[in-house]
SEVOSE-497566 format. One record per residue (C-alpha): residue in three letters; z, y, x. Coordinates in steps of 0.5 Angstrom, whole numbers, always signed. Layout:
BEGIN
rest: ALA	up: Z	north: Y	east: X;
...
REM end
This chain:
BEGIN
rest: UNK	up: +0	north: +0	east: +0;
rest: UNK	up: -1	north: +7	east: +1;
rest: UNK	up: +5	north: +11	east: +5;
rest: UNK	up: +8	north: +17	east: +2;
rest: UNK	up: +8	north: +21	east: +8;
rest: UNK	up: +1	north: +23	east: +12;
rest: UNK	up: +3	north: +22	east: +18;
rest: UNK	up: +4	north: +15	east: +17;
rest: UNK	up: -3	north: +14	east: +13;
rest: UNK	up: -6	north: +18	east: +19;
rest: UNK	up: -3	north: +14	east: +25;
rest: UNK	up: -5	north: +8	east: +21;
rest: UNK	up: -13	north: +10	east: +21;
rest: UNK	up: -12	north: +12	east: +28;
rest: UNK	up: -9	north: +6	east: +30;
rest: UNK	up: -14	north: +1	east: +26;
rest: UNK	up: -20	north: +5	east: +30;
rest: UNK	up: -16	north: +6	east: +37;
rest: UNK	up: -20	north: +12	east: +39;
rest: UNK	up: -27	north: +10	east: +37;
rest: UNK	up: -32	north: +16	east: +38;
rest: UNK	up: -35	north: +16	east: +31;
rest: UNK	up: -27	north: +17	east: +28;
rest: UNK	up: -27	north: +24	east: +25;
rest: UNK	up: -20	north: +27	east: +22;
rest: UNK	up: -20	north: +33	east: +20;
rest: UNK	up: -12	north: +37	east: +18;
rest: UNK	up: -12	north: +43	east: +14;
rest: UNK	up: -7	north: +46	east: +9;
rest: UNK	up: -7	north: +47	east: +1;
rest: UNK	up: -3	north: +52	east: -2;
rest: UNK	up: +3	north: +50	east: +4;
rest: UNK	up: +2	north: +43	east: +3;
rest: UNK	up: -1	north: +38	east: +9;
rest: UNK	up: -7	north: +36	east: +8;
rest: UNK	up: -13	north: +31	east: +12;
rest: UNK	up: -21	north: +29	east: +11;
rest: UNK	up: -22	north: +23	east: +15;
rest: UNK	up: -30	north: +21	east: +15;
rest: UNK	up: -35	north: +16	east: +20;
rest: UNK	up: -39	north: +20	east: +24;
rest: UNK	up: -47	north: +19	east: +23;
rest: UNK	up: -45	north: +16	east: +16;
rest: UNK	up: -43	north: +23	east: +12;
rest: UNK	up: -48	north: +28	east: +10;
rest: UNK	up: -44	north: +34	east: +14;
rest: UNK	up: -48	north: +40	east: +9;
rest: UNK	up: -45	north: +36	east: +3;
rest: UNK	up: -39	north: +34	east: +6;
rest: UNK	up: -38	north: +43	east: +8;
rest: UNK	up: -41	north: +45	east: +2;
rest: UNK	up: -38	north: +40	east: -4;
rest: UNK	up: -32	north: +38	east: -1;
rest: UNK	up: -29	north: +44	east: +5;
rest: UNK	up: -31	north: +49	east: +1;
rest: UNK	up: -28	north: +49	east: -5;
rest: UNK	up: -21	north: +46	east: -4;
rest: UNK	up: -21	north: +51	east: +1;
rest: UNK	up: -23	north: +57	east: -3;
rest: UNK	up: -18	north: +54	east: -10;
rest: UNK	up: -13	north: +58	east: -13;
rest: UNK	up: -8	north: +52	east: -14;
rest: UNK	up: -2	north: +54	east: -17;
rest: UNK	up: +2	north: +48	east: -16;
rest: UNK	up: +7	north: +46	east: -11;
rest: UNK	up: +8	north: +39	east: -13;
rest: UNK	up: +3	north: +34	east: -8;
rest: UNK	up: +2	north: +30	east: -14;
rest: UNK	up: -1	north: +35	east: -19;
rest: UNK	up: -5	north: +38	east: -13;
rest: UNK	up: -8	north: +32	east: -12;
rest: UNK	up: -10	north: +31	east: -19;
rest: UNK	up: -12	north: +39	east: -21;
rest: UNK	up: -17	north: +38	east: -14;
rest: UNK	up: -19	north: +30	east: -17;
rest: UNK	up: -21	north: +33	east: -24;
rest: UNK	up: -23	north: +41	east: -23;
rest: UNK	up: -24	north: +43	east: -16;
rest: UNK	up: -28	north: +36	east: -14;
rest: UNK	up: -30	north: +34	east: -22;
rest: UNK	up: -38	north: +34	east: -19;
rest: UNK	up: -37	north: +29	east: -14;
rest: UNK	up: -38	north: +22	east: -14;
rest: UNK	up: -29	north: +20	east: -13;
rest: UNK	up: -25	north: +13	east: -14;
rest: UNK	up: -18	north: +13	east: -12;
rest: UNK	up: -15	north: +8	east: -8;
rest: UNK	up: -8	north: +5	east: -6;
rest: UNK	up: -9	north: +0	east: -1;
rest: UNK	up: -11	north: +1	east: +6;
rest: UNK	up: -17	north: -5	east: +6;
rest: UNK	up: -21	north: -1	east: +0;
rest: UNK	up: -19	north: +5	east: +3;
rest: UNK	up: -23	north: +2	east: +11;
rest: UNK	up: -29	north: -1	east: +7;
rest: UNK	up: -30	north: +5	east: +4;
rest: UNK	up: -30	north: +10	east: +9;
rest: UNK	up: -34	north: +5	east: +13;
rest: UNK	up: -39	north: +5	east: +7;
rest: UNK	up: -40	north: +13	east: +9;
rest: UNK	up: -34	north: +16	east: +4;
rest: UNK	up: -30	north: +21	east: +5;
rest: UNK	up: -22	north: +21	east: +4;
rest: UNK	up: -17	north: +26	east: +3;
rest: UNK	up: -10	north: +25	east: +4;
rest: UNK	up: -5	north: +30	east: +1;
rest: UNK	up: +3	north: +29	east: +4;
rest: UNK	up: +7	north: +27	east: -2;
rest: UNK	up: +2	north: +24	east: -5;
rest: UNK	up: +1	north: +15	east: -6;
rest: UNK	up: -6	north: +16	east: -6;
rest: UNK	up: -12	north: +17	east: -2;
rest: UNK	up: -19	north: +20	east: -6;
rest: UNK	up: -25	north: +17	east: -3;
rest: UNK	up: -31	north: +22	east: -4;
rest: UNK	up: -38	north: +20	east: -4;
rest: UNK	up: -41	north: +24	east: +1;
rest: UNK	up: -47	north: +18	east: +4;
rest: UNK	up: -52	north: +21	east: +10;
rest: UNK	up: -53	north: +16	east: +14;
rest: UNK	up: -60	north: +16	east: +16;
rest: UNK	up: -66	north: +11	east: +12;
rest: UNK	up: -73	north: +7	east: +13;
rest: UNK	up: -78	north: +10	east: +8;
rest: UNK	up: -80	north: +6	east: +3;
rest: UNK	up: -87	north: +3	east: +5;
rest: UNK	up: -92	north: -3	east: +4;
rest: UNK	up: -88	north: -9	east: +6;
rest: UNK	up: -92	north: -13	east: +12;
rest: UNK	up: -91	north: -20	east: +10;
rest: UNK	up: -93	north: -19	east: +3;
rest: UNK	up: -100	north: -16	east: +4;
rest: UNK	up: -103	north: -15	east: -4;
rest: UNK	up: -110	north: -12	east: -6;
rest: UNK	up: -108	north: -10	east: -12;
rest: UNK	up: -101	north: -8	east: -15;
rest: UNK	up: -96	north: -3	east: -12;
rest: UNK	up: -95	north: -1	east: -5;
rest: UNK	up: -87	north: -1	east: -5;
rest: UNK	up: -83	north: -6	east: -2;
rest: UNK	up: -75	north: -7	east: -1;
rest: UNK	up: -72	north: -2	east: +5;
rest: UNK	up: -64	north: -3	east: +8;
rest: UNK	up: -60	north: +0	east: +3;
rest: UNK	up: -57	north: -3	east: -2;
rest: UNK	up: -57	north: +3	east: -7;
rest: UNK	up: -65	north: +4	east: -6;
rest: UNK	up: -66	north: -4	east: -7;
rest: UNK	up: -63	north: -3	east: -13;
rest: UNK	up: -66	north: +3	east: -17;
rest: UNK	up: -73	north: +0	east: -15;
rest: UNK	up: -71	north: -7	east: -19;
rest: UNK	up: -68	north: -1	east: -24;
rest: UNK	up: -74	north: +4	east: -25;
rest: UNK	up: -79	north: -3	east: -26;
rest: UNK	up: -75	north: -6	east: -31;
rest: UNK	up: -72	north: +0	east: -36;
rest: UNK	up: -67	north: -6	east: -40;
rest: UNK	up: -59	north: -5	east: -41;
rest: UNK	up: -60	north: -13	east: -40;
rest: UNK	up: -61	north: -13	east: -33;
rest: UNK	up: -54	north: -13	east: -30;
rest: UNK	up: -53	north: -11	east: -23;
rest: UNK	up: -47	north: -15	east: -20;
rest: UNK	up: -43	north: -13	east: -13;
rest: UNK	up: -40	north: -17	east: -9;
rest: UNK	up: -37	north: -17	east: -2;
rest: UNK	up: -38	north: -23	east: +4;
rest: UNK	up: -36	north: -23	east: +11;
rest: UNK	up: -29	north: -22	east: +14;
rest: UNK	up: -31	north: -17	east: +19;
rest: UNK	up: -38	north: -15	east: +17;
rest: UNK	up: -36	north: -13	east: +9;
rest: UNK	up: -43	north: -14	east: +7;
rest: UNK	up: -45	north: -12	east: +0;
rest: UNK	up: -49	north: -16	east: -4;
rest: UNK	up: -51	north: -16	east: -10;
rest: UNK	up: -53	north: -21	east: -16;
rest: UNK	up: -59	north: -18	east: -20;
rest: UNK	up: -61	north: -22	east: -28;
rest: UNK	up: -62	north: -20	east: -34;
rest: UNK	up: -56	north: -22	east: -39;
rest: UNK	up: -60	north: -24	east: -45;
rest: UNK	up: -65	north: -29	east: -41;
rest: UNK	up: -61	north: -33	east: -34;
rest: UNK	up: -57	north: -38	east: -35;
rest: UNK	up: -49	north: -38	east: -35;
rest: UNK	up: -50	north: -44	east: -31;
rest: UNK	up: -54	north: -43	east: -25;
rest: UNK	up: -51	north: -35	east: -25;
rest: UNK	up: -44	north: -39	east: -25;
rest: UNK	up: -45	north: -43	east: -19;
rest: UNK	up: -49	north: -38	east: -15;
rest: UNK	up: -44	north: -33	east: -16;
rest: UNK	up: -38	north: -39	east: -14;
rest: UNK	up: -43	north: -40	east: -8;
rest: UNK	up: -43	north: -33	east: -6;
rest: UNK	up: -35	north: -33	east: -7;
rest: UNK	up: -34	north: -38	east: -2;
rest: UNK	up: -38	north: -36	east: +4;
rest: UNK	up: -34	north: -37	east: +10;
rest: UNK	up: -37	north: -33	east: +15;
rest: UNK	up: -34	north: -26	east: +18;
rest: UNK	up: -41	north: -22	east: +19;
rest: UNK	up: -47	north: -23	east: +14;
rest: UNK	up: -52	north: -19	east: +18;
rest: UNK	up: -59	north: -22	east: +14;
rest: UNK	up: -61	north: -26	east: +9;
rest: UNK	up: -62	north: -32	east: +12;
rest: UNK	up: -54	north: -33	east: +13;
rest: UNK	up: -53	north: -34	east: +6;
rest: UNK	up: -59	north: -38	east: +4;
rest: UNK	up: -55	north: -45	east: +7;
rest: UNK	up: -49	north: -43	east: +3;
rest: UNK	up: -53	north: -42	east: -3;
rest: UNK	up: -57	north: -48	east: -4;
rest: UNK	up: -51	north: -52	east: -2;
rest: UNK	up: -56	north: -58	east: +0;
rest: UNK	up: -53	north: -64	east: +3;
rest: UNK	up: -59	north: -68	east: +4;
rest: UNK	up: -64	north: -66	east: +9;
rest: UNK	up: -70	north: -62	east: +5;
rest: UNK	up: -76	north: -60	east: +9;
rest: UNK	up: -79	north: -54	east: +4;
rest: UNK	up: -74	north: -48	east: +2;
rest: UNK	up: -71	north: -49	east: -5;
rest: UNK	up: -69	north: -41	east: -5;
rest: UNK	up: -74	north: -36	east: -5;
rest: UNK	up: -75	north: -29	east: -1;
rest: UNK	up: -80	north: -24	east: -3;
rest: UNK	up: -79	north: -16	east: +0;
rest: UNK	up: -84	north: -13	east: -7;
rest: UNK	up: -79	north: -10	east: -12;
rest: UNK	up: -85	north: -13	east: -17;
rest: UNK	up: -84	north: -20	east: -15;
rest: UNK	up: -77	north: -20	east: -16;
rest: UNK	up: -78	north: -17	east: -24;
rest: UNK	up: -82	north: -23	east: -25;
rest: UNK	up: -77	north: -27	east: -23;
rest: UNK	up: -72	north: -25	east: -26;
rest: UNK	up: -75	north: -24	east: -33;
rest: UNK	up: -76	north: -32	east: -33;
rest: UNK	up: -68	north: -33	east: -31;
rest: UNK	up: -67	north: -33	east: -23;
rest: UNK	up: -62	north: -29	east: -20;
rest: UNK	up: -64	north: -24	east: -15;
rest: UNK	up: -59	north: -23	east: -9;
rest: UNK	up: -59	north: -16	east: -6;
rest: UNK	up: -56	north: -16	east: +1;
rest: UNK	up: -56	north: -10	east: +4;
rest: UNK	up: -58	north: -9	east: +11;
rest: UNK	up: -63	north: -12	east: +10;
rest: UNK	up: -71	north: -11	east: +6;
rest: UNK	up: -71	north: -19	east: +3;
rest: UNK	up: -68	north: -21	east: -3;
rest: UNK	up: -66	north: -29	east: -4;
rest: UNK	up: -68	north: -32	east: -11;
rest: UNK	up: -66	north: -38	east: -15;
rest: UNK	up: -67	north: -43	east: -16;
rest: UNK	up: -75	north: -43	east: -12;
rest: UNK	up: -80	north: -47	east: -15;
rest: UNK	up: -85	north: -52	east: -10;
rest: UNK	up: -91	north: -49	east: -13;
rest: UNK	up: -89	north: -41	east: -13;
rest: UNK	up: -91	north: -42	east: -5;
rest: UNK	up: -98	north: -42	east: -8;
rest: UNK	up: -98	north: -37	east: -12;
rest: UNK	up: -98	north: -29	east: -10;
rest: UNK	up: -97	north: -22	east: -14;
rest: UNK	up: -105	north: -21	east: -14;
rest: UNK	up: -106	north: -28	east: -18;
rest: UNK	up: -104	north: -24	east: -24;
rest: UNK	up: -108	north: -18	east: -22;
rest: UNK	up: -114	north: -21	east: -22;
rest: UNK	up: -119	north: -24	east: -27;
rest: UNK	up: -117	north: -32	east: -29;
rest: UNK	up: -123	north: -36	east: -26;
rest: UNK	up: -122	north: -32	east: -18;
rest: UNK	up: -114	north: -33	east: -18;
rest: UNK	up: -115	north: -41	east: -19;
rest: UNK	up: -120	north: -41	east: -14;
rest: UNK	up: -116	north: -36	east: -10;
rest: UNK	up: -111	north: -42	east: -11;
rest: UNK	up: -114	north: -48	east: -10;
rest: UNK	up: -116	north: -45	east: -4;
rest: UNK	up: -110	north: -45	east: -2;
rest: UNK	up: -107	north: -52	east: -4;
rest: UNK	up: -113	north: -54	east: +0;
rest: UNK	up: -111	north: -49	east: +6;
rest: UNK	up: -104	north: -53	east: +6;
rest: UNK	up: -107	north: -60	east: +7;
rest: UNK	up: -112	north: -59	east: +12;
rest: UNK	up: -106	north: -54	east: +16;
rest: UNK	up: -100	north: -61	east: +15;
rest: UNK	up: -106	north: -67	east: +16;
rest: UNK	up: -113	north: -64	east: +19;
rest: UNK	up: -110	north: -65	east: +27;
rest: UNK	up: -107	north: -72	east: +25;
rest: UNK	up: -112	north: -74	east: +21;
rest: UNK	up: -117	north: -73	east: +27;
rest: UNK	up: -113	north: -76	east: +31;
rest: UNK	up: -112	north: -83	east: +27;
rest: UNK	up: -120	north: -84	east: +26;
rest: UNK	up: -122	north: -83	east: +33;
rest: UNK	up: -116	north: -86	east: +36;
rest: UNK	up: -116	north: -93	east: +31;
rest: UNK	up: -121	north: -92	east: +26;
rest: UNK	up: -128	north: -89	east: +30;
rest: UNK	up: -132	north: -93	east: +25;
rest: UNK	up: -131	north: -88	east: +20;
rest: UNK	up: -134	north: -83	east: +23;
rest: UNK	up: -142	north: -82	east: +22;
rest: UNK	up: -145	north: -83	east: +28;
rest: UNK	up: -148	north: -77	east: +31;
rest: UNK	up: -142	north: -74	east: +30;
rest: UNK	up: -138	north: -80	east: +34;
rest: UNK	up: -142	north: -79	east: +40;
rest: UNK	up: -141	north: -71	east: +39;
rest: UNK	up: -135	north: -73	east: +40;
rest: UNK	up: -135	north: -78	east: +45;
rest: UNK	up: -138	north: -74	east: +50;
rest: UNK	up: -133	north: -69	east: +49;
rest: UNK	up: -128	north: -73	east: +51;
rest: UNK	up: -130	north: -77	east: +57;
rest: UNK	up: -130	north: -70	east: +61;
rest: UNK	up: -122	north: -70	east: +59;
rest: UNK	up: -117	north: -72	east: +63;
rest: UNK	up: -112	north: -72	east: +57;
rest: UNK	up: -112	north: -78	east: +51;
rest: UNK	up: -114	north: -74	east: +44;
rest: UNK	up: -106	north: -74	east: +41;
rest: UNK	up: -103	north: -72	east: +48;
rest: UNK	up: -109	north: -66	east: +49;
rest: UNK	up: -108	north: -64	east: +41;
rest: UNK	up: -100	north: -64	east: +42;
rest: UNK	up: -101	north: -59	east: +48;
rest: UNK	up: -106	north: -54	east: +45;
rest: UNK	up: -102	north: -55	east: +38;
rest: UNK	up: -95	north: -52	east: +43;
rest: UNK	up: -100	north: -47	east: +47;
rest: UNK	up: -101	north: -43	east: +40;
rest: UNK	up: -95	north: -43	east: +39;
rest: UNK	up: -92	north: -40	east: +45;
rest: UNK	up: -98	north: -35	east: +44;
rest: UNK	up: -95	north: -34	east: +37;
rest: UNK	up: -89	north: -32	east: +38;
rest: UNK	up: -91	north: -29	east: +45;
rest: UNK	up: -96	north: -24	east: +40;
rest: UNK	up: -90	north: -24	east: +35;
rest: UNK	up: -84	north: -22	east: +40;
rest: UNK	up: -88	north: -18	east: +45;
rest: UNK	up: -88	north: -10	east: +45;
rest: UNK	up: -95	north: -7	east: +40;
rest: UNK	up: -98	north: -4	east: +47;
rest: UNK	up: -97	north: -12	east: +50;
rest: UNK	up: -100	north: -15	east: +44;
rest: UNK	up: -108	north: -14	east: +45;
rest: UNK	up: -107	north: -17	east: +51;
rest: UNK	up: -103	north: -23	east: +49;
rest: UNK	up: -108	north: -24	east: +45;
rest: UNK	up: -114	north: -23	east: +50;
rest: UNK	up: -111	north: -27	east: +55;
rest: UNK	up: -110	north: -33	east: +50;
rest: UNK	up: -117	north: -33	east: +47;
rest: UNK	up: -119	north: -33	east: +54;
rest: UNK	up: -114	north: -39	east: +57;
rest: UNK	up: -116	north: -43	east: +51;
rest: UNK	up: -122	north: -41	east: +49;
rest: UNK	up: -127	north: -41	east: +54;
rest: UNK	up: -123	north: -43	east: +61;
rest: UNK	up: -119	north: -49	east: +57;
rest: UNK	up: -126	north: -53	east: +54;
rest: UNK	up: -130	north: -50	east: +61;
rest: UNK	up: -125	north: -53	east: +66;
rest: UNK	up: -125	north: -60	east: +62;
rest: UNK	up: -117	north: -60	east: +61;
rest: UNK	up: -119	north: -61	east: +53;
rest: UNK	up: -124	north: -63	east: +49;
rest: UNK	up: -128	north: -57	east: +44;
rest: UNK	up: -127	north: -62	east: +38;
rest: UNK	up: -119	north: -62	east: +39;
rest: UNK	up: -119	north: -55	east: +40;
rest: UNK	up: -123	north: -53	east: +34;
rest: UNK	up: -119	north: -58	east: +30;
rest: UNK	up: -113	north: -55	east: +32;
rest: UNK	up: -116	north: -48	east: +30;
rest: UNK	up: -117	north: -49	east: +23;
rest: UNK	up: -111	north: -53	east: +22;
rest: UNK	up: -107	north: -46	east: +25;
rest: UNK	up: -112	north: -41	east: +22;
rest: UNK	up: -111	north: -46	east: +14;
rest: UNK	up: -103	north: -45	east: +15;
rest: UNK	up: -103	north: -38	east: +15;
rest: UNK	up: -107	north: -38	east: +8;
rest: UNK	up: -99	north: -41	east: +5;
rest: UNK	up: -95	north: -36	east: +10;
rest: UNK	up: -89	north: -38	east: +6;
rest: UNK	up: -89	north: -45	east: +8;
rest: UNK	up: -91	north: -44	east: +16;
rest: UNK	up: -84	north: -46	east: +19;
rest: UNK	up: -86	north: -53	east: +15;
rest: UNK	up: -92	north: -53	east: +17;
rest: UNK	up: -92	north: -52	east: +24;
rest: UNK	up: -87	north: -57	east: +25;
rest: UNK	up: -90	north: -63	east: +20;
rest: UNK	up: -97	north: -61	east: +23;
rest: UNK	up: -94	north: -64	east: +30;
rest: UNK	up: -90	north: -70	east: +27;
rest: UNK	up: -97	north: -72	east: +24;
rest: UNK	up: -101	north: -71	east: +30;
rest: UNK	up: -95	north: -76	east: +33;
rest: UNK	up: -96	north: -81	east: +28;
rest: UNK	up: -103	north: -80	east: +26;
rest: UNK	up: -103	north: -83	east: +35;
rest: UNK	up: -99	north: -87	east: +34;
rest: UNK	up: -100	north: -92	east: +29;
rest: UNK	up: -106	north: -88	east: +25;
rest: UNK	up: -107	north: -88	east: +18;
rest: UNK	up: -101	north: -93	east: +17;
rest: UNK	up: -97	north: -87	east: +20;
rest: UNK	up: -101	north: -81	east: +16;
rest: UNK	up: -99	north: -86	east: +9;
rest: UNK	up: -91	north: -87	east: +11;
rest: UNK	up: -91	north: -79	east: +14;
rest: UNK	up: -95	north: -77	east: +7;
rest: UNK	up: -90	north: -81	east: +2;
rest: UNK	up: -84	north: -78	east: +6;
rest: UNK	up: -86	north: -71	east: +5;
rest: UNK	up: -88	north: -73	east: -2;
rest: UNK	up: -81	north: -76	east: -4;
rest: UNK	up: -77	north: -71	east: +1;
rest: UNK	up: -81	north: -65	east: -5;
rest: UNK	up: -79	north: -70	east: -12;
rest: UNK	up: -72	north: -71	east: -10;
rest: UNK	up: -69	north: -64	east: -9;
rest: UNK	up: -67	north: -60	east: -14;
rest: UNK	up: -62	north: -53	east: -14;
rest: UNK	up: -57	north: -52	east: -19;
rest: UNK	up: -60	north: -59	east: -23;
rest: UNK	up: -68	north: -56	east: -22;
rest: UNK	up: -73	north: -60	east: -20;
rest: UNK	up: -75	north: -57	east: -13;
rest: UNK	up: -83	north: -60	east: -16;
rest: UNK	up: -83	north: -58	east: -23;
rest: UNK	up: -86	north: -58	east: -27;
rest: UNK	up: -92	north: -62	east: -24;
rest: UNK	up: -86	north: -69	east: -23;
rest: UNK	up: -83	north: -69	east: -28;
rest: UNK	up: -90	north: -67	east: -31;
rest: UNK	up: -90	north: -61	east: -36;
rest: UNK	up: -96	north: -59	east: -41;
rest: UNK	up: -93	north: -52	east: -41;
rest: UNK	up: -92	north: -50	east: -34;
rest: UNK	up: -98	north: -54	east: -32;
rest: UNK	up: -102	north: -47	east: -34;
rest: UNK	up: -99	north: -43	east: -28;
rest: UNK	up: -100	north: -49	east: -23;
rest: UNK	up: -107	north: -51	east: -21;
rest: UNK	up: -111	north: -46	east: -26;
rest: UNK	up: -108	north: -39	east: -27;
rest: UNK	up: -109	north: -38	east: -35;
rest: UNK	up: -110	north: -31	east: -38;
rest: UNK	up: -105	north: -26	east: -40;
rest: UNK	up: -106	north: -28	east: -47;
rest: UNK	up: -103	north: -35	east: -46;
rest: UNK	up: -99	north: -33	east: -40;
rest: UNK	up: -95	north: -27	east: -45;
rest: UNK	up: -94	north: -31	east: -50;
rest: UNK	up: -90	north: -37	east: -46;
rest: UNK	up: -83	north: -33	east: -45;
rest: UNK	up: -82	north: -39	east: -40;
rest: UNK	up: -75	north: -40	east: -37;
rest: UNK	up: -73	north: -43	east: -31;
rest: UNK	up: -68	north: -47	east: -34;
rest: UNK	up: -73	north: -50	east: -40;
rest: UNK	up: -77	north: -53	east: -34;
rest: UNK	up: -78	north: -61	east: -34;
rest: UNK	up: -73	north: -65	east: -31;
rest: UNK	up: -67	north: -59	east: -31;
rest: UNK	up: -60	north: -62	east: -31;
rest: UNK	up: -56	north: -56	east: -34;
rest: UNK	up: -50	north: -57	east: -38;
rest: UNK	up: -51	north: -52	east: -42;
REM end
């Protein structure tokens, strides 16, 4: 609790800090009763703080002698336009000033008033890089929790939808916050999302993918995601208006949805902006992409090493000549060009903007030209591995999963050939059916099937049957919801 005396409640502040730079308090009197405003330096906007606060508890004309009353006649008349809430405790009293409040500490007083005077420094809203549309709005999420919110808020004009903070991490205090609409999600999964959250053991949350773990609660071993992420403000809507929840973490531009769909991997913002017929091409494309990215190197491997019978002739001999200039087996030679990108992509992702044309040059030179020339790799291996690594972009969502499952492959399809393939195939397949959040199936509503939900899967239907479906996530197939 709060100290009677101001002295006690200053040395308690300075002693928590112990001198650090950004502790800032000021002592002034009012009316002949002490008086402070401590606040963090960089998080307090300093003409707001002067021109709301300063001033007008300097320039009052307070009558009263008691503290107490003092502090109420300030709290309701001389700061009544300022954002304001009383605390009594020490720990809310911290939060709130390392959140970028204000509080003023009157002698006498049991109370602290924490003002809201935030200035720290924000990143404009832009387009987010990740999620690149054609059409449709070029905002995407920033680091401040406040702003995240009134994006989702503008976008969805409906006292339904519900804003719900929280706070995770012992020493971090990250704000974080449940978005749903009231009227449409399900009170079990908002349950079990909001207990998940409570129970988070971490001392600091710094991004969302500290909470993702903790989220999906998953004992087995799940290679594809059950929780989504997206930095668009409208992706976010759509979600919420089939019965998600949204977690907003601040500090961070990517907000988590539960539960995810296996098949929303495939599905972007500019599907539903263009015309029927092109979205489902857009999308076939994509599944196709996705299967050429995971099997294509392993495939190529199988046949040519086990099963070159079921390679045409010409192209058998194409491929023959390729290799006996090469000192390296197929699998061995498709594993080194598979490693050797990605050290190129992430050496292209890490490195400083004015280094990344190089990196680039450098790699298509090392694996392009002087790789295939020197007789180190075959061209067929390499161009096999480059449109493997070209379809993973096509599903970025899914790229993690796609780098690892495409080197399992190569492995297997080298190994043991298509038996390998079947048993690695089978396995991804199982691993997608058997998973489910918060008794959703992880691959509905293609397993188990549902007629309804198979109008946004391989075909996008048009807005005329897409608007009258009013889906929820908890009326999908397979859904084990107690209520």
């Amino acid at each position: 609790m709060v100290s009677i005396h101001l002295d006690e409640n200053l040395k308690y502040f300075a002693d928590a800090f112990d001198g650090s730079l950004d502790y800032i308090c000021r002592e002034f009197h009012i009316s002949g009763t002490r008086a402070a405003i401590v606040t963090m330096e960089g998080l307090v906007n300093k003409q707001t703080l002067a021109q709301s606060v300063m001033n007008p508890i300097t320039h009052a004309a307070i009558l009263e002698q008691d503290p107490v009353k003092k502090f109420d006649y300030l709290k309701d008349f001389v700061l009544s336009t300022v954002d304001q809430q009383e605390v009594v405790d020490y720990k809310t009293a911290l939060n709130l000033l390392m959140s970028g409040f204000a509080l003023l500490l009157v002698d006498g007083c049991l109370r602290i008033l924490a003002i809201g005077v935030q200035g720290f420094s924000l990143r404009s809203i832009s387009e987010p890089k990740s999620e690149v549309v054609q059409r449709g709005s070029r905002e995407g999420f920033v680091e401040s929790l406040q702003v995240n919110v009134s994006m989702i808020r503008r976008r969805m004009k409906t006292p339904l939808l519900k804003f719900e903070r929280m706070t995770v991490g012992e020493e971090s205090n990250t704000a974080v916050c449940l978005c749903y609409l009231r009227n449409t999600v399900s009170q079990e999964i908002l349950s079990e999302v909001r207990n998940n959250i409570k129970s988070i053991p971490l001392k600091n949350v710094l991004a969302a993918g500290y909470l993702t773990p903790f989220i999906a609660k998953k004992k087995g071993t799940s290679i594809f995601s059950c929780v989504g992420l997206s930095e668009r403000p409208d992706t976010i809507c759509g979600k919420i208006s089939e019965g998600r929840v949204a977690v907003i973490i601040d500090g961070t531009p990517n907000v988590l949805v539960v539960p995810h769909l296996f098949i929303e991997n495939f599905q972007s913002f500019d599907d539903y902006a263009n015309r029927p017929y092109y979205a489902t091409f857009t999308r076939l494309i994509k599944y196709l992409a996705f299967f050429l990215a995971i099997f294509l190197p392993g495939f190529y491997v199988s046949v040519t090493t086990f099963h070159p019978e079921l390679i045409l002739e010409p192209l058998l001999i194409k491929i023959a000549q390729s290799e006996t200039t090469t000192p390296f087996p197929i699998m061995l030679e498709a594993l080194v060009i598979h490693i050797i990108y990605e050290i190129m992509r992430e050496a292209g992702l890490r490195a400083p903007k004015s280094l990344s044309h190089a990196v680039s040059i450098v790699g298509a030179l090392v694996i392009g030209e002087a790789a295939v020339n020197s007789g180190l790799v075959g061209a067929p291996t390499l161009m096999v591995i480059a449109v493997s690594a070209i379809s993973s972009y096509a599903v970025p969502n899914l790229y993690e999963s796609i780098a690892l499952l495409r080197l399992i492959f190569i492995v297997l399809g080298g190994s043991i050939g298509f038996w390998g393939i079947s048993l690695g195939f089978l396995f991804v397949l199982i691993n997608i059916c058997s998973n489910n959040l918060y008794g959703i199936p992880l691959s509905a509503p293609v397993a188990p099937f549902g007629k309804r939900g198979m109008r946004d899967v391989l075909i996008r239907s048009s807005w005329k049957k897409l608007g009258k479906s009013g889906a929820k996530i908890q009326d999908m197939p397979g859904a084990k919801l107690k209520g």
